[in-house]
Backbone as a chain_set.jsonl record, in Angstrom:
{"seq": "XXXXXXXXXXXXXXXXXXXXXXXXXXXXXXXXXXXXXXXXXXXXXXXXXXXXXXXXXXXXXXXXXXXXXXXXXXXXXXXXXXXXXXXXXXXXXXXXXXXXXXXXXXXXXXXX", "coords": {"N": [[54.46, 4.366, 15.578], [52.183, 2.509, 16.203], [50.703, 4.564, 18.148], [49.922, 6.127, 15.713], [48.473, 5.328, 14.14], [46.443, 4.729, 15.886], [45.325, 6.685, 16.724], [44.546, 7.693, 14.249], [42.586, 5.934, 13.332], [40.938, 6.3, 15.395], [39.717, 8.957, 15.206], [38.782, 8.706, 12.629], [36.707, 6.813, 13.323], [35.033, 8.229, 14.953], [34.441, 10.63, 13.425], [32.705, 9.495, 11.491], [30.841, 8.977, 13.3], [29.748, 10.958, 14.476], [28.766, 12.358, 11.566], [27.194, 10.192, 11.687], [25.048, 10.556, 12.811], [24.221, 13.271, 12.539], [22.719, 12.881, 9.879], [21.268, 10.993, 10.584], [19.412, 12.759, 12.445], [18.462, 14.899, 10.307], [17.154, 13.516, 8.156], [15.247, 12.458, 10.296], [14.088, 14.943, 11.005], [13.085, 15.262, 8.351], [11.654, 13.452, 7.827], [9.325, 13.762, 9.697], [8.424, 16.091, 8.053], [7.773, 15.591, 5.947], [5.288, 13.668, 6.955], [3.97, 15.612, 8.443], [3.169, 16.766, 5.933], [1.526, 15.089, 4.343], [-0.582, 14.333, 6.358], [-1.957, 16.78, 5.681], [-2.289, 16.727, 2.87], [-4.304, 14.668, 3.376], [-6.412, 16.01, 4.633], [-7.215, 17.658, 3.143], [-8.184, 16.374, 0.732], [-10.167, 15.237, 2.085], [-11.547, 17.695, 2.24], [-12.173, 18.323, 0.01], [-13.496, 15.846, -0.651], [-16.082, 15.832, 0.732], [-16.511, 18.874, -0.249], [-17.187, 18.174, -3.054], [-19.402, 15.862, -2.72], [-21.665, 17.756, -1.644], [-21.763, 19.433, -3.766], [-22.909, 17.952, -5.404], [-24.716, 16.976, -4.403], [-26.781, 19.38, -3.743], [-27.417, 20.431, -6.262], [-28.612, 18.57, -7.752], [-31.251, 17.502, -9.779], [-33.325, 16.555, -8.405], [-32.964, 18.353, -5.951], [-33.176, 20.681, -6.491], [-34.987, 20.829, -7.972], [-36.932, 21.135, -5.702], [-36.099, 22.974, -4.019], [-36.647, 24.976, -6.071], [-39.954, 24.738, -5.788], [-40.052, 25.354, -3.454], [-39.511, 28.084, -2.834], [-41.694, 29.176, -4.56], [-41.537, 28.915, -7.424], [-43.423, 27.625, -9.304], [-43.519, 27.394, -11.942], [-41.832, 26.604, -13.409], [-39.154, 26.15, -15.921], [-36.698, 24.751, -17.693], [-33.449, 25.468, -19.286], [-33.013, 25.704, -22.594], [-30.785, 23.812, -24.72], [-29.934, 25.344, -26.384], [-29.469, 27.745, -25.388], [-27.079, 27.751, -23.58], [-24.23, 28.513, -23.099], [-20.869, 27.925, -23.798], [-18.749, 29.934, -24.008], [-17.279, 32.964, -23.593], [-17.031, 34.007, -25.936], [-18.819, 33.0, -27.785], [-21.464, 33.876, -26.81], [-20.959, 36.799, -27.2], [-21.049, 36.976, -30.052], [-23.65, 36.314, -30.509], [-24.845, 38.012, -29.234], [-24.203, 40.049, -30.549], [-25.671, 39.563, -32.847], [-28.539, 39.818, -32.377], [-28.28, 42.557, -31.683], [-28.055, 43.559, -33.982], [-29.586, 43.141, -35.606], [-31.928, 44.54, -33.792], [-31.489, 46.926, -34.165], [-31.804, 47.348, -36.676], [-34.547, 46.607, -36.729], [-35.405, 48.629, -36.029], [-34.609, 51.176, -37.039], [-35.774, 50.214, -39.547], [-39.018, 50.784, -38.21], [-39.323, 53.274, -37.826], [-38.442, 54.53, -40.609], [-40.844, 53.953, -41.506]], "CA": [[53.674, 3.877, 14.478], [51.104, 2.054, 16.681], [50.0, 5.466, 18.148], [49.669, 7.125, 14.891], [47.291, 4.213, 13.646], [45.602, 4.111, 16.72], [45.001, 8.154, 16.628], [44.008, 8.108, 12.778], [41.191, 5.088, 13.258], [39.395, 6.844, 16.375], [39.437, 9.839, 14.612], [37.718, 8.229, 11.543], [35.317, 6.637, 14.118], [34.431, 9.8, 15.314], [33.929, 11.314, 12.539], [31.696, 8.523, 11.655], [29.807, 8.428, 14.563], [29.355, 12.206, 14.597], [28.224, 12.169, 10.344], [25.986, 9.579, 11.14], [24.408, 11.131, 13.852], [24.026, 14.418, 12.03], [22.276, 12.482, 8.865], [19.874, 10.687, 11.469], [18.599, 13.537, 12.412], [18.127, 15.333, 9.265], [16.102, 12.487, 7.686], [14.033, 12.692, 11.0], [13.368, 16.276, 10.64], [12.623, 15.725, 6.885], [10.203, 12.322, 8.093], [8.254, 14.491, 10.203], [7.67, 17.442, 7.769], [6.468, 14.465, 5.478], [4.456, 13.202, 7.877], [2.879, 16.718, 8.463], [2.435, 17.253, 4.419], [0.666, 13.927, 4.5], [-1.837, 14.739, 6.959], [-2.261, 18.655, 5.414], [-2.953, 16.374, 2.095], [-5.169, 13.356, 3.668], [-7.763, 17.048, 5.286], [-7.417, 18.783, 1.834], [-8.779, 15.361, 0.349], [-11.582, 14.914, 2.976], [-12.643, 18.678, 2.306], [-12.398, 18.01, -1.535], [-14.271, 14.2, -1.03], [-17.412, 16.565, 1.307], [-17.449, 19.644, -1.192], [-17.964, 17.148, -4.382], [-20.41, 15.571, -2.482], [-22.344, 18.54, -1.054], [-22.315, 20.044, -5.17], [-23.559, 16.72, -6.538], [-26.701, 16.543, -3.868], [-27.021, 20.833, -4.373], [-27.307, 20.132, -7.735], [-28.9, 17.17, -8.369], [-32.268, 18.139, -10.34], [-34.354, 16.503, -6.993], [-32.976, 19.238, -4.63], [-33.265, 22.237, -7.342], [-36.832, 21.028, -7.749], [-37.357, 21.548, -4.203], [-35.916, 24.618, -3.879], [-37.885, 25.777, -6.438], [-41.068, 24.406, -5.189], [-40.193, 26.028, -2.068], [-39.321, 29.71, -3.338], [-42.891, 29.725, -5.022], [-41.789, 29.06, -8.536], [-44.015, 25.9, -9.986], [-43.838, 27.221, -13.7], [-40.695, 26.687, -13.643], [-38.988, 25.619, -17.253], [-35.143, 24.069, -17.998], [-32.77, 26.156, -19.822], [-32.825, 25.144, -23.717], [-29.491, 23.429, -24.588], [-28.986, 26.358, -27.597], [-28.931, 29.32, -25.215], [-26.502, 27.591, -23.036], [-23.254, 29.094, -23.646], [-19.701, 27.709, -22.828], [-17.226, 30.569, -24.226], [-18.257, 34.027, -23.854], [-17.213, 34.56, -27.945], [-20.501, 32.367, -28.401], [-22.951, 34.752, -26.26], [-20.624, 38.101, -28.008], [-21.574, 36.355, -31.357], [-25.212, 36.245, -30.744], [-25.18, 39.517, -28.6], [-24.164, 41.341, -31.631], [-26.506, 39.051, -34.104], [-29.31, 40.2, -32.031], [-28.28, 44.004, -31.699], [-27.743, 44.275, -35.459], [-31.317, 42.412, -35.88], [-32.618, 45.615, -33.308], [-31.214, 48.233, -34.703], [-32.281, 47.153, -38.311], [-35.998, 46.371, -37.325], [-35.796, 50.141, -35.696], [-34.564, 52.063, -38.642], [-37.541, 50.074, -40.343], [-39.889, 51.412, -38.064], [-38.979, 55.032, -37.778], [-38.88, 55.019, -41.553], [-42.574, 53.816, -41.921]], "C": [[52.299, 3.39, 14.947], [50.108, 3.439, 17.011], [49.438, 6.171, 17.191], [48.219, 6.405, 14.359], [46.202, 4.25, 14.155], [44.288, 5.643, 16.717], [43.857, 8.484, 15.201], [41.962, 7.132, 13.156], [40.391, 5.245, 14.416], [39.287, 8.422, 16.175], [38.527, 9.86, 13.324], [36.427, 7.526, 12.228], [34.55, 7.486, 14.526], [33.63, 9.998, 14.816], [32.382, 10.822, 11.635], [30.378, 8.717, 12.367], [28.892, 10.041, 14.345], [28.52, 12.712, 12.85], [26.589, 11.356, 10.407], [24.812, 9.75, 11.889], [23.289, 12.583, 13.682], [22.896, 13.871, 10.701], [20.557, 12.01, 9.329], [18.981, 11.86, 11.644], [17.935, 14.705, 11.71], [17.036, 14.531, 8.562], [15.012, 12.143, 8.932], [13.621, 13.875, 10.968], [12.921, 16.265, 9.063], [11.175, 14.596, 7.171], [8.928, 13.385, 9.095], [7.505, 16.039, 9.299], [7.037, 16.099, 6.709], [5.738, 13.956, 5.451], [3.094, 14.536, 8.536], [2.254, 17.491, 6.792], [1.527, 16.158, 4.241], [-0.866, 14.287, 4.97], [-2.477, 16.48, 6.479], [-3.021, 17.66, 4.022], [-4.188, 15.625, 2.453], [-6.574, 14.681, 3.822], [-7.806, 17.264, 3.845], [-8.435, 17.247, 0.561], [-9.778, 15.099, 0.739], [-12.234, 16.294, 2.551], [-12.863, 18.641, 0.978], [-13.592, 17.374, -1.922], [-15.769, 15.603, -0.45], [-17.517, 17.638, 0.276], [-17.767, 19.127, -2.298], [-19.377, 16.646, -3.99], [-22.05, 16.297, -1.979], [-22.702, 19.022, -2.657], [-22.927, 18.495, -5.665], [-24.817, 16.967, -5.642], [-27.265, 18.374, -4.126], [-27.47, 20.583, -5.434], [-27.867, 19.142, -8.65], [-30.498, 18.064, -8.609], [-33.407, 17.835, -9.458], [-34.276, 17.939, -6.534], [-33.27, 20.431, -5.638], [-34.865, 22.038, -7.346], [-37.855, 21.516, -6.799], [-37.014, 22.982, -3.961], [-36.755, 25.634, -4.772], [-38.99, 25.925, -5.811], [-41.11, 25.639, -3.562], [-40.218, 27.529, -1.987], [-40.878, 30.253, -4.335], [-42.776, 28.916, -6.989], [-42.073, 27.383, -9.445], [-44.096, 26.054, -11.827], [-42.446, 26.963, -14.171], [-39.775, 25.946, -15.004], [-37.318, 25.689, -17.306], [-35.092, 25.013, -18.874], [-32.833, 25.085, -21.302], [-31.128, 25.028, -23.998], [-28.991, 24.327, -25.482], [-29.096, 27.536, -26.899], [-28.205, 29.067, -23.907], [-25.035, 28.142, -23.651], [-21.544, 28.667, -22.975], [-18.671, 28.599, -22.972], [-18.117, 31.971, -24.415], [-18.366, 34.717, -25.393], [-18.437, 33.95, -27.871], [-21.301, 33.873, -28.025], [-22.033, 36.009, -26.878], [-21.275, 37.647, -29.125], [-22.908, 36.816, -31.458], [-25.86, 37.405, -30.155], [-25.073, 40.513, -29.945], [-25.042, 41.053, -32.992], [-27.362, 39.867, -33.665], [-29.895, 42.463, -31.63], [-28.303, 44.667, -33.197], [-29.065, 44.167, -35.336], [-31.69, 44.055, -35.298], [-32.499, 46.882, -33.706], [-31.554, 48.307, -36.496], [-33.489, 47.305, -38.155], [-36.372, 47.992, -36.657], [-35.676, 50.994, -36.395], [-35.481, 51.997, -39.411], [-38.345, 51.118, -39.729], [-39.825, 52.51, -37.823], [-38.902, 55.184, -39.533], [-40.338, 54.807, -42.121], [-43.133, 54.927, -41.414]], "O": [[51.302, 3.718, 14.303], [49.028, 3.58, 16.437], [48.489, 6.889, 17.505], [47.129, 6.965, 14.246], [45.138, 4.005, 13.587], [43.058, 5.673, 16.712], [42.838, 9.17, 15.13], [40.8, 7.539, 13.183], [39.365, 4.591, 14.598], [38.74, 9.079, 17.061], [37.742, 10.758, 13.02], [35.296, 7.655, 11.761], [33.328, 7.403, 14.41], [32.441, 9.845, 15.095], [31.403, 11.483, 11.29], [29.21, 8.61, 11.994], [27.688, 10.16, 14.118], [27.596, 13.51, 13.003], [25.523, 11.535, 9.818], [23.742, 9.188, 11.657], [22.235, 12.896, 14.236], [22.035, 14.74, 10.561], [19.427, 12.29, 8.929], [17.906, 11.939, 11.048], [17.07, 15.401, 12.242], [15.943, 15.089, 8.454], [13.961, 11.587, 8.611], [12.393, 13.883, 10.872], [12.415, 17.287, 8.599], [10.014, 14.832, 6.836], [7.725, 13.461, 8.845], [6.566, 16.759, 9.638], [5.86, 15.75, 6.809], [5.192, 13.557, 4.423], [1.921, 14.418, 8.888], [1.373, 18.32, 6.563], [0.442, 16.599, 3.862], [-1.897, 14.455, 4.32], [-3.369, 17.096, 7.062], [-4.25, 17.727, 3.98], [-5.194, 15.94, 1.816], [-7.635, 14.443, 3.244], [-8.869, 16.834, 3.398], [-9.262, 17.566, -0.294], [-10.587, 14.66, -0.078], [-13.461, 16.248, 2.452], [-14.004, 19.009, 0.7], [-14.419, 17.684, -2.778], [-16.342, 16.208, -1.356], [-18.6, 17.581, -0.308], [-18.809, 19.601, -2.751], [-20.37, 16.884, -4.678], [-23.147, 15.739, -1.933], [-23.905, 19.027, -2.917], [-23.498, 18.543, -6.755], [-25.903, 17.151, -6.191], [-28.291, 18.479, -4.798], [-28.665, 20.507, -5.147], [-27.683, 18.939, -9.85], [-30.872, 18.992, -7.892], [-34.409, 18.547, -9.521], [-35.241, 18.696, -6.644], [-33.828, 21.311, -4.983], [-35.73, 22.791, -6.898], [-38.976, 22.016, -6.896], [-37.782, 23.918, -3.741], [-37.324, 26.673, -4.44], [-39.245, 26.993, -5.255], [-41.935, 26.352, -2.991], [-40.889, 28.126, -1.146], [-41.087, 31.408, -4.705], [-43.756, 28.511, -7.615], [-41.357, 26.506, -9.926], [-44.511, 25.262, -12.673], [-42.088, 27.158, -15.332], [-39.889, 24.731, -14.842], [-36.755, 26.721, -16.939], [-36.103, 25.524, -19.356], [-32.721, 23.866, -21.174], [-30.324, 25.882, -23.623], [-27.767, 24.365, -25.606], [-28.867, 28.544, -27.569], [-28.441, 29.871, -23.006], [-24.927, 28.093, -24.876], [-21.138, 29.059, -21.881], [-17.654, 28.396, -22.309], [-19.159, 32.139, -25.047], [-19.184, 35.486, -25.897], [-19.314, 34.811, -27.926], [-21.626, 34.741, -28.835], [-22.993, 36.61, -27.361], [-22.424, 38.089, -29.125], [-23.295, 37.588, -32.335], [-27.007, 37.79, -30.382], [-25.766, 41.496, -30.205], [-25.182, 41.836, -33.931], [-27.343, 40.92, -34.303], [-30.893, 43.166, -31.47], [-28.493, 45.842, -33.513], [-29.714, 45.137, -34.943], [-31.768, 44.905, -36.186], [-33.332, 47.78, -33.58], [-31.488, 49.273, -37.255], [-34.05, 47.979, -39.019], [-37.498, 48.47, -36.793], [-36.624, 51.769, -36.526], [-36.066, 52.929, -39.962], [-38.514, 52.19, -40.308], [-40.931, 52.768, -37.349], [-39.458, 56.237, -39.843], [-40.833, 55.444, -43.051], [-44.341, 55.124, -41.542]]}, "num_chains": 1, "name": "protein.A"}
C-alpha cells in the first residue's frame, strides 16, 4: 500500500515538473516573438513619426514656394478651391458639361 502511494505521488510530481517545464518554455518562446513584434512595431512607428514629418515640411506652402522660386516659376498662382476635385464623378461631371458645351459651340460654328 505504502509503495503504491509512494509510486502514484512521484509520478504526479513528475508529471508536474515535466508540464511545467514544457509551459515555461512555451510562454518564453511566445515572450520573445512579442518582444520581436514590439520592436518591428516601435521602427514601423519611427518610419511613420519621420515620413509625416518629412510630408508636412515638403508640403508646407514655405518649401513649395521655394521650389518654385527655384525651378524659375515666379508667376506662379494657387489652385482655385472650385476646380479642386475630391471624387473623380465630380471632374466626369464637369468633363462631360464642358464637352457637351464644345461640341454645341462647334455645330454653331460650322453652321454659320
Amino acid at each position: 500500500m505504502f509503495k503504491t502511494k509512494f509510486i502514484i505521488s512521484t509520478i504526479i510530481i513528475i508529471s508536474f515538473l515535466v508540464i511545467t517545464s514544457v509551459i515555461k518554455n512555451k510562454t518564453r518562446i511566445i515572450e520573445k516573438q512579442i518582444s520581436n513584434l514590439n520592436i518591428k512595431i516601435l521602427s514601423k512607428k519611427k518610419n511613420i513619426n519621420e515620413a509625416q514629418l518629412d510630408f508636412h515640411y515638403l508640403t508646407s506652402p514655405a518649401e513649395i514656394e521655394k521650389k518654385l522660386n527655384l525651378v524659375g516659376l515666379n508667376d506662379y498662382q494657387p489652385i482655385e478651391y472650385s476646380k479642386i476635385f475630391f471624387d473623380i464623378l465630380d471632374f466626369n461631371k464637369i468633363q462631360s458639361k464642358f464637352s457637351k458645351l464644345r461640341n454645341y459651340n462647334e455645330t454653331k460654328i460650322k453652321k454659320k
